[in-house]
Residue, then its C-alpha position, 0 to 999 in steps of 0.5 A: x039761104x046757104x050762105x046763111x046756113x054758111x055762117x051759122x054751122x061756122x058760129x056752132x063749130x066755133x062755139x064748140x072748139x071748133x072751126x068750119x073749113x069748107x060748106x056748100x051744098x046742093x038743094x037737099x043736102x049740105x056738105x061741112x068739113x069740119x075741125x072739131x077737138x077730139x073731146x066733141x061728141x060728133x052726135x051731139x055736135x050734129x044734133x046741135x047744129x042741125x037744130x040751131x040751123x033749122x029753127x034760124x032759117x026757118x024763122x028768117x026764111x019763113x016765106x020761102x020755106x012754106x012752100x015746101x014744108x008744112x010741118x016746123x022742121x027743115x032737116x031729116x033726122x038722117x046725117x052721115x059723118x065720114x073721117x077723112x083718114x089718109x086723103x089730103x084735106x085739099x081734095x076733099x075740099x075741092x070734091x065740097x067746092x065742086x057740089x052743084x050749088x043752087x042759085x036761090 
């Protein structure tokens, strides 16, 4: 499923300038490093891609996902967006890389 959600938030970051540099995540969250052009709204860009995402997985994981969720949604209406400011893209890199990732 996160290899998935892997490739979609990489079709939305391109579909909006953009380009997806590094994902990963855990079993309740994701990790994204993105490039997105100065013009982006990064609301906006969030809401798209954690909209997209859910409806896409949730209809091609519809099985497993009923297990844990009864109601249509896959994410929590929370994110949190960080600049990287002076650290060198490589070790935020390895800090996403590193993430504890699940086997399922």
């Amino acid at each position: 499923m996160l290899k998935e959600f892997e490739n979609q938030a990489s079709e939305r970051c391109q579909a909006w300038g953009g380009k997806l540099l590094q994902a990963n995540g855990q079993s309740d969250h994701v990790h994204l490093l993105i490039e997105l052009p100065p013009s982006a709204a990064l609301a906006d860009f969030v809401n798209a891609i954690k909209t997209g995402t859910s409806r896409r997985l949730r209809s091609t994981f519809t099985q497993h996902l009923a297990g844990y969720y009864s109601k249509p949604v896959l994410w929590s209406r929370s994110y949190c967006v960080l600049s990287c400011g002076g650290a060198p893209l490589e070790i935020i890199k390895q800090y996403i890389q590193q993430q504890d990732r699940p086997e399922n």
